[in-house]
C-alpha positions in Angstrom: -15.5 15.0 7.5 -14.3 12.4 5.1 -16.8 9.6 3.6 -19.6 12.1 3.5 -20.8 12.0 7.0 -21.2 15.8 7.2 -23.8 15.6 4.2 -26.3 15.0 6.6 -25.1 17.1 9.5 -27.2 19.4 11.4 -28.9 20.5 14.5 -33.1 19.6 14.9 -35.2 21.3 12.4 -32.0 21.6 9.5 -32.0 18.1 7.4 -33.6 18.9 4.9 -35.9 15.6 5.1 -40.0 16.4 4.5 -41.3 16.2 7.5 -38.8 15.1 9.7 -37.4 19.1 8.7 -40.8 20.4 9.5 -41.6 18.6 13.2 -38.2 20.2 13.9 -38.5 23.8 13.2 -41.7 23.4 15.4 -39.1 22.4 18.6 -36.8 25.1 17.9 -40.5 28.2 18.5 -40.0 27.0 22.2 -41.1 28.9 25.0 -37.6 28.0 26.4 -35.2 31.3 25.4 -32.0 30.7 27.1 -28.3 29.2 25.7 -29.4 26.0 24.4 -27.9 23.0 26.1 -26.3 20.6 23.5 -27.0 17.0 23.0 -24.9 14.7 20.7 -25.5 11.9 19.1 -24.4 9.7 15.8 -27.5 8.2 14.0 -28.2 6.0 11.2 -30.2 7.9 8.5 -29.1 6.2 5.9 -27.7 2.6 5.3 -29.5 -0.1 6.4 -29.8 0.7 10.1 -32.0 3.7 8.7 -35.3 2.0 9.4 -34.3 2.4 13.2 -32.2 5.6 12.7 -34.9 7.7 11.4 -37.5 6.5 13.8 -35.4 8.0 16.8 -34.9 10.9 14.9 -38.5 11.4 14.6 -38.8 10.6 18.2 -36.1 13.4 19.4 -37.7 16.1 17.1 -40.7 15.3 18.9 -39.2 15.0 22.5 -37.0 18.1 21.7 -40.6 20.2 21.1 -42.2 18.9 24.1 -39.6 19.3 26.5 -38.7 23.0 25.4 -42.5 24.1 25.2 -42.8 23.0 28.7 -39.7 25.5 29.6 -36.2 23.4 29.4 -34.2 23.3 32.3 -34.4 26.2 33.9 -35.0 28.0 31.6 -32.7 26.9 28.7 -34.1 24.7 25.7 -32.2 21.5 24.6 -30.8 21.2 21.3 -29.9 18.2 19.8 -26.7 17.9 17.4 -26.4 15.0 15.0 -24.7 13.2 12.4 -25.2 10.6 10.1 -22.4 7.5 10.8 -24.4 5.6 7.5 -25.1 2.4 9.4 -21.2 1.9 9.7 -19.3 1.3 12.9 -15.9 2.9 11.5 -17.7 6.3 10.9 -18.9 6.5 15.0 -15.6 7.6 16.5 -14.3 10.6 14.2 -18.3 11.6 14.9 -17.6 11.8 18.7 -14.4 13.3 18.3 -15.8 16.0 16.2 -18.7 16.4 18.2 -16.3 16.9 21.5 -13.5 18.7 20.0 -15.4 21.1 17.4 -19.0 21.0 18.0 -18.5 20.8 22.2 -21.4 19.6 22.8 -22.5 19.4 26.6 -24.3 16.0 26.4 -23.6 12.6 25.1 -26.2 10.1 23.7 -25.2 6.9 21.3 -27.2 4.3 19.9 -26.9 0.9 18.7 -24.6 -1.9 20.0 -22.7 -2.2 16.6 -22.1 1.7 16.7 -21.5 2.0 20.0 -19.0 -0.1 20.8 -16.5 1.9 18.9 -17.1 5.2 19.9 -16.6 4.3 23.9 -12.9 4.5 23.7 -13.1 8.1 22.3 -16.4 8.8 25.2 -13.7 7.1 27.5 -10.8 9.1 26.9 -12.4 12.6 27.6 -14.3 10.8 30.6 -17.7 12.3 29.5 -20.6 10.6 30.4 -22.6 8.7 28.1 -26.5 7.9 27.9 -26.8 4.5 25.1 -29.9 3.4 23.6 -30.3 -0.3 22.1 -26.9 -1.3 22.9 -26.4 -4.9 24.1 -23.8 -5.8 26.2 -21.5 -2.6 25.9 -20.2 -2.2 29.7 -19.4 -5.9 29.8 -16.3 -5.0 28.3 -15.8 -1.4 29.8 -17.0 -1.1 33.1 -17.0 2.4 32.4 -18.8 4.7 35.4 -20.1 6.9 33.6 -22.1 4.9 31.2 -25.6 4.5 31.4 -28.2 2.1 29.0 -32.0 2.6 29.1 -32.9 -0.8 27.6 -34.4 -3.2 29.8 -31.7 -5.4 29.7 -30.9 -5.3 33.3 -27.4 -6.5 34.7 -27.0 -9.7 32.9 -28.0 -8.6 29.0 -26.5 -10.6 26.9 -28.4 -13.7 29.1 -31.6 -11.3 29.4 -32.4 -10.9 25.4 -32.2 -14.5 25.1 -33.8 -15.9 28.6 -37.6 -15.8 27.5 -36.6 -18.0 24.5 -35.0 -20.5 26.2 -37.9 -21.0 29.2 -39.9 -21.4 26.3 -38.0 -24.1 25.0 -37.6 -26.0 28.4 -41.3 -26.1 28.4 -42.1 -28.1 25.2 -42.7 -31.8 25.0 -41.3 -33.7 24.6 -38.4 -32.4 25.8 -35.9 -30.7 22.6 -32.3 -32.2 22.3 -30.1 -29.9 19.7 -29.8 -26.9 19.2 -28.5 -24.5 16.1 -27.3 -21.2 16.9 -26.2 -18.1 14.1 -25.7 -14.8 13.6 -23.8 -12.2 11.9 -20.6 -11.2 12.9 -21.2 -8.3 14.3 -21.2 -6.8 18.2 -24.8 -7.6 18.9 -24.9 -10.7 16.9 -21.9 -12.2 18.3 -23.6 -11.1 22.2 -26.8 -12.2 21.8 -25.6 -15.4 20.4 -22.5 -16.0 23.4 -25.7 -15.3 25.6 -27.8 -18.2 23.9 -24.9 -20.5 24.1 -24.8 -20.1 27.5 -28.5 -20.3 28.1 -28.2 -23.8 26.0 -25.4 -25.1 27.8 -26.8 -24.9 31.1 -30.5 -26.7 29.4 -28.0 -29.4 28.3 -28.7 -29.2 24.5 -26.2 -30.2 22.2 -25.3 -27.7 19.9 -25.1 -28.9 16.4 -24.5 -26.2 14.4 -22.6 -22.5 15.3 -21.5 -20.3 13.2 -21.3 -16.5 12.3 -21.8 -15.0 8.7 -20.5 -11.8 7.4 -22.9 -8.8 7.9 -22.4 -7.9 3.8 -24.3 -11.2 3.2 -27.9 -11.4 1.0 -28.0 -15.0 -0.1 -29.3 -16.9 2.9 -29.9 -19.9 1.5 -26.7 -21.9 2.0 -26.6 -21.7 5.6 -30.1 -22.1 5.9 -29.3 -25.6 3.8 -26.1 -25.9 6.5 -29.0 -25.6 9.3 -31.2 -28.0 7.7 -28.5 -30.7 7.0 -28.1 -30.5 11.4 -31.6 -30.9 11.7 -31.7 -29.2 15.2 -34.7 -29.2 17.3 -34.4 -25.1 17.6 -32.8 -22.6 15.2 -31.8 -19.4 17.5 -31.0 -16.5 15.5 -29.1 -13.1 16.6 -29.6 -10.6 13.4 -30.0 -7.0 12.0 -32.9 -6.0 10.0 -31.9 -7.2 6.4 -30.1 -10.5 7.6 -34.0 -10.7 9.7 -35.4 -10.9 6.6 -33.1 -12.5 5.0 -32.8 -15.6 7.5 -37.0 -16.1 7.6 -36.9 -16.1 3.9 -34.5 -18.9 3.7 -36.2 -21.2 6.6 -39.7 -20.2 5.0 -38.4 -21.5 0.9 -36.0 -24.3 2.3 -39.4 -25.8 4.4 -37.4 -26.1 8.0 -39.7 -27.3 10.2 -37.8 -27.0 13.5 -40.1 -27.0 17.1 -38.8 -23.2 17.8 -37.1 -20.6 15.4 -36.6 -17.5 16.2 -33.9 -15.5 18.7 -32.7 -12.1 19.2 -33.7 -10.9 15.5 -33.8 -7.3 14.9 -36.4 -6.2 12.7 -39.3 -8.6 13.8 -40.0 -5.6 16.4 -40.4 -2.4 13.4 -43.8 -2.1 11.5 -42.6 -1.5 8.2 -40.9 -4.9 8.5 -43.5 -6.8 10.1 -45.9 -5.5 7.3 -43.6 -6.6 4.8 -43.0 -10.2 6.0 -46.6 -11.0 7.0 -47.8 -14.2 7.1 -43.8 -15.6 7.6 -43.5 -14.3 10.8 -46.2 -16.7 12.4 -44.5 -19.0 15.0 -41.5 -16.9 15.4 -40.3 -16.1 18.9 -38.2 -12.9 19.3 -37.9 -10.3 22.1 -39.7 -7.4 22.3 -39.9 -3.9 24.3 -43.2 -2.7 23.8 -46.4 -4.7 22.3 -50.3 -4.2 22.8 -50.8 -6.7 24.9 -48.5 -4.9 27.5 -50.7 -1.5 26.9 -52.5 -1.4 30.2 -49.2 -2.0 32.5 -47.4 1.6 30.9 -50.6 4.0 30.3 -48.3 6.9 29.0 -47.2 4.5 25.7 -50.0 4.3 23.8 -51.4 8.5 23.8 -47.8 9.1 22.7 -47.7 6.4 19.9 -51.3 8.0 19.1 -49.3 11.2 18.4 -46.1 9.4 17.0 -48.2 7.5 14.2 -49.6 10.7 11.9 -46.3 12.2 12.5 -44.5 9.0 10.9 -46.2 8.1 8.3 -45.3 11.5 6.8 -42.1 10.7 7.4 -41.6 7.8 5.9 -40.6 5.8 9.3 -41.9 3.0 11.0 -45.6 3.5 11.0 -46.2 1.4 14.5 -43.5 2.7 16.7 -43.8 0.0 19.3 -40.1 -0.7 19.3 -37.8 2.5 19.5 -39.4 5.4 19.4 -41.2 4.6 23.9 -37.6 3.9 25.1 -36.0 6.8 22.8 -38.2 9.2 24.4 -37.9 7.5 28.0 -34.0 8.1 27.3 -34.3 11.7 26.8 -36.7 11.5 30.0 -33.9 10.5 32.0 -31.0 12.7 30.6 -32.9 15.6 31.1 -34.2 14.7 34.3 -31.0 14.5 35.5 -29.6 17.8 34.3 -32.6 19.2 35.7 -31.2 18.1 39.5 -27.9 18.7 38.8 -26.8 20.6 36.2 -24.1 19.8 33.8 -21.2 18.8 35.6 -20.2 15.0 34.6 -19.4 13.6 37.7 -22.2 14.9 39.5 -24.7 14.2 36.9 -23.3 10.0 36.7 -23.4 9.7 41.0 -26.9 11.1 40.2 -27.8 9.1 37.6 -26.5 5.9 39.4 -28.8 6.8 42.8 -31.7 8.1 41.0 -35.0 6.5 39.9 -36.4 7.9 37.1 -39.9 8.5 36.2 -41.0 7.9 32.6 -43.1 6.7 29.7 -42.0 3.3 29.7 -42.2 2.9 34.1 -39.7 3.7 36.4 -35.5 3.0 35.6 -33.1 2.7 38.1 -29.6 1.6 37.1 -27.6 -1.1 38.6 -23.9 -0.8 39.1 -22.5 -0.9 35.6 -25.4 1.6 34.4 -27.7 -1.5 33.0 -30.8 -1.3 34.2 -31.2 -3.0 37.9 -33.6 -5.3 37.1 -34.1 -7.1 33.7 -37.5 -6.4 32.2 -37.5 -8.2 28.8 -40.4 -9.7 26.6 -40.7 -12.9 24.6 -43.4 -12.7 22.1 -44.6 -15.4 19.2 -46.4 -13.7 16.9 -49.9 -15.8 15.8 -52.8 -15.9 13.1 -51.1 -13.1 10.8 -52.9 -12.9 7.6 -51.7 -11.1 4.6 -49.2 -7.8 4.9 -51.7 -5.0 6.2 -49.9 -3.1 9.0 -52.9 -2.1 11.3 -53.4 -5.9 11.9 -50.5 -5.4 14.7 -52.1 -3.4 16.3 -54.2 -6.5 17.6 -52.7 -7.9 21.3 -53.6 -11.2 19.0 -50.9 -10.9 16.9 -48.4 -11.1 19.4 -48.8 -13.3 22.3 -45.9 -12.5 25.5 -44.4 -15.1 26.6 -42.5 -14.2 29.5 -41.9 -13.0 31.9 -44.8 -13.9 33.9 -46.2 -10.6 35.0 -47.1 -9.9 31.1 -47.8 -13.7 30.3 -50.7 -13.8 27.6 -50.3 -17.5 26.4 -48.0 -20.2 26.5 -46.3 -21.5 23.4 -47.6 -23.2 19.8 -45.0 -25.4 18.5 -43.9 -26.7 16.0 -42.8 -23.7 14.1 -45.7 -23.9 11.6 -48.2 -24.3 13.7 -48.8 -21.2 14.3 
């Protein structure tokens, strides 16, 4: 394939990656002996979606092992194929298309809003069904049947990933005016941040300052000044890993003080990142999947992360796990679940899919009418008292407090951003 994407091409146990190479030639010893069943699926490996990309990858390895150990479906072991799209959008449809037309893969599986979203009309055109991970706001646009996203985003996500925020900014006093709102311009940016807009509208706050920034950005600083020259009561921010970084850098040198920062900002969620930025998360408000406060409502979670974390850090990957690797595996759960009632066959397996509710690590999913999730199920978190860079120290339900919703409520908020 042109641009290098077959460099890094293989099926589990073949990349040639330390570790990640070894946890996979341990999946493909399964007990399960039959004519593998073939899943596909483009991941970032390498670019600067690979903090995330890898993690999954780590994740399916270990998912792949389990599942064919325990027999397969019926008999026959999975297999997952996979290719590297380099963190860049462009590169996800001639994946699909080769994994369809050469590869023939029997399953589908994306991930990612910003790689998604391309490779639907190719998914669309051969009216396969699709299983999507960490993809905001896809079927909005589609309406596709046979689509299906294991995120608890529920039916309304690009107001879901933003609604915790925003009932924690109705709630400080006195009551905040103006509003700034940014993000890159990209598919989940540009989502997240319509679904803020919305969310601000309807609070009545006056928006002060909107704008997107290109996604090939690294100096910060002059929209941070743009911000701070607005002087908004809250900053919301919808943002990839290195913009993440890049964005809390700026506010923390340029001294914005603002009475909430934070927003739909990849990155705050992956160990490796929250290591590196320490101390200059405190105050933050992002959303969340998976924390330690939550532990005790999903029992399953934690034994898995227990086996996750060795695994990882041998890897190279994200050394907590909290944020992809639950819902990768709970994702696999329910695409094997559902080719273990009924086979292989598209259609059947989407009315399935769409009736079922599925049993897995992160609770039970059942899917609403555009294949969202039926019920939203998102957390707010501010993260509190960090001290220095150390990575176990997130381990501590402390360190991050849930906001909303109310069934996981473990404090209210600290404002002004500082303050905490």
């Amino acid at each position: 394939m042109s641009n290098g994407i077959g460099r890094r091409t293989a099926v589990t146990g073949a990349i040639g990656m330390g570790a990640l190479g070894a946890i996979g030639a341990a999946g493909t010893s399964a007990r399960a002996a039959g004519a593998p069943i073939t899943i596909g699926m483009s991941l970032s490996l390498t670019g600067p979606l690979a903090v995330s990309g890898r993690a999954i990858l780590l994740t399916m390895q270990m998912f792949e092992g389990d599942f064919n150990q325990q027999g397969g479906v019926h008999g026959r072991p999975i297999k997952f194929v996979y290719y590297d799209d380099q963190s860049n959008p462009s590169n996800a449809p001639q994946i699909y298309t080769k994994m369809l037309d050469i590869d023939k893969v029997d399953l589908l599986m994306s991930n990612g809003t910003n790689l998604t979203a391309p490779a639907m009309p190719v998914v669309m055109s051969r009216n396969r069904l699709v299983v999507v991970m960490f993809s905001l706001g896809i079927n909005d646009k589609f309406h596709y049947p046979r689509f299906f996203q294991t995120m608890p985003y529920g039916p309304h996500g690009k107001l879901a990933i933003s609604r915790g925020f925003f009932d924690a900014a109705a709630g400080i006093v006195p009551k905040v005016k103006t509003i700034a709102l940014v993000g890159a311009d990209a598919d989940f940016s540009k989502t997240a941040v319509a679904g803020a807009r919305e969310h601000a509208k309807a609070m009545g706050l006056k928006i002060v300052y909107d704008r997107t920034y290109p996604p090939s950005t690294v100096d910060y600083d002059p929209i941070v000044r743009g911000i701070g020259a607005a002087a908004p009561d809250v900053i919301y921010v919808g943002s990839y890993p290195l913009d993440t970084v890049g964005m809390i850098r700026s506010v923390h040198s340029l001294k914005l003080r603002p009475k909430l920062f934070g927003g739909s900002m990849v990155g705050t969620q992956i160990g490796s990142l929250k290591a590196e930025l320490g101390p200059e998360l405190n105050g933050i408000v992002s959303y969340e999947l998976y924390v330690p406060a939550v532990a005790k409502f999903f029992p399953a979670v934690e034994p898995f992360l227990q086996r996750y974390r060795p695994l990882a850090v041998k890897a190279g990957v994200d050394p907590l796990g909290f944020y992809m690797p639950p819902f990768a595996y709970a994702s696999f759960q329910v695409l094997t679940q559902a080719v273990a009632a009924v086979g292989l066959d598209q259609g059947k397996l989407a009315e399935h899919i769409h009736a079922a509710t599925f049993k897995t690590m992160v609770g039970e999913i059942k899917f609403g009418a555009d294949g969202e999730w039926a019920h939203e199920r998102m957390l707010q978190a501010q993260f509190r008292g960090v001290a220095g860079n150390a990575v176990q120290q997130f381990m501590d339900p402390a360190r991050e407090v849930v906001l909303s919703p109310a069934q996981y409520k473990t404090g209210t908020l600290v404002t002004p951003f500082g303050a905490a």
